[in-house]
C-alpha positions, 0 to 999 in steps of 0.5 A: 863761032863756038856757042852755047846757050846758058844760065849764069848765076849772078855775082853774090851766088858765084861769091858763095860757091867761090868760098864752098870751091875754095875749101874744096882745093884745100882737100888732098890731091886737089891738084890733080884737077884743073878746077873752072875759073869764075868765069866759067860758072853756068849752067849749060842749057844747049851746047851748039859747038861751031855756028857759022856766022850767018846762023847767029842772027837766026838762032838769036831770034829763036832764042829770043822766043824761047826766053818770052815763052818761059818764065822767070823761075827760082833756083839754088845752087846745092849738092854735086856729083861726078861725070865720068869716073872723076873726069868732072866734078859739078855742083848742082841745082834745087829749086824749080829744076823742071823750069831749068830742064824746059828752058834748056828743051826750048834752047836746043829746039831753037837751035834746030830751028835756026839750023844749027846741027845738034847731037843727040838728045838726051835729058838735061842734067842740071849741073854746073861743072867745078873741075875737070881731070883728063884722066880718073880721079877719085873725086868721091872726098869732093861729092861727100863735101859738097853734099852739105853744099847749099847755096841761096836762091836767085831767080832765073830772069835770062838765057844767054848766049855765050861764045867760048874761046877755047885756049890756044897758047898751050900754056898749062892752066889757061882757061876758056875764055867766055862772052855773051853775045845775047841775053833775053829776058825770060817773059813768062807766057808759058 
């Protein structure tokens, strides 16, 4: 199955940055960018690829430790940014952003605990991707706007895990699908 561990935003944050993604694909050459559903709007804490069946239960539980070890924290939608030369646009996050970057740390040390083979470290960067593009695509008109973008602030209560399922029909357009499979509530031990 095709994991990742991930904070979702909840419903009246995700209206919010609906309205700001909306006048986005107003602006010139919108079209060239294959813009993420509402479904597919988290922040992405571990990504774990292909996870057997058999390493599920374990990673669940060291995700569920990870979530009682953290507490609950405050975070807003602000901003935005480019990977890539335009190959992805992002809003991105304020607030207790150090809180985010540790429960994304404990998120990809539960998984080597669990057994799943992770990539690399690198530092986390908050973001929440908004569009993608296969090949460059000036997305600086995008980045100017969404410098003014602030979205209100929620508090973090959970980590969930989530299955993407990535398209199969070869039809332009058609979206990963998403399903969380576990969700913990964040504990506050510290």
């Amino acid at each position: 199955m095709r994991l990742f561990a991930a904070v979702i935003p909840p419903e009246d944050i995700v209206d919010e940055l609906a309205a700001e993604v909306s006048r986005l694909r107003r602006l010139p050459g919108a079209g060239r960018l294959r813009w993420t559903a509402r479904p597919g709007w988290h922040f992405t804490l571990a990504f774990y690829g292909e996870v057997a069946d058999d390493v599920v239960p374990a990673l669940s539980d060291r995700l569920a430790r990870a979530a009682q070890r953290s507490a609950p924290f405050s975070l807003a939608l602000a901003g935005g940014g480019q990977f890539g030369r335009g190959r992805a646009l992002w809003t991105g996050a304020e607030g207790d952003v150090e809180a985010l970057r540790l429960l994304a740390g404990r998120a990809e040390a539960a998984a080597r605990k669990a057994g799943v083979p992770m990539a690399e470290h690198r530092r986390y960067k908050a973001h929440l991707t908004l569009a993608r593009s296969r090949e460059a695509v000036d997305v600086r008109p995008y980045v100017a706007e969404l410098a003014e973008f602030a979205g209100g602030s929620w508090t973090v209560g959970d980590l969930a895990l989530v299955r993407s399922r990535l398209p199969t029909s070869g039809v332009a357009g058609e979206q990963p699908r998403y399903e969380v499979v576990g969700r913990w509530a964040l504990g506050g031990a510290g």
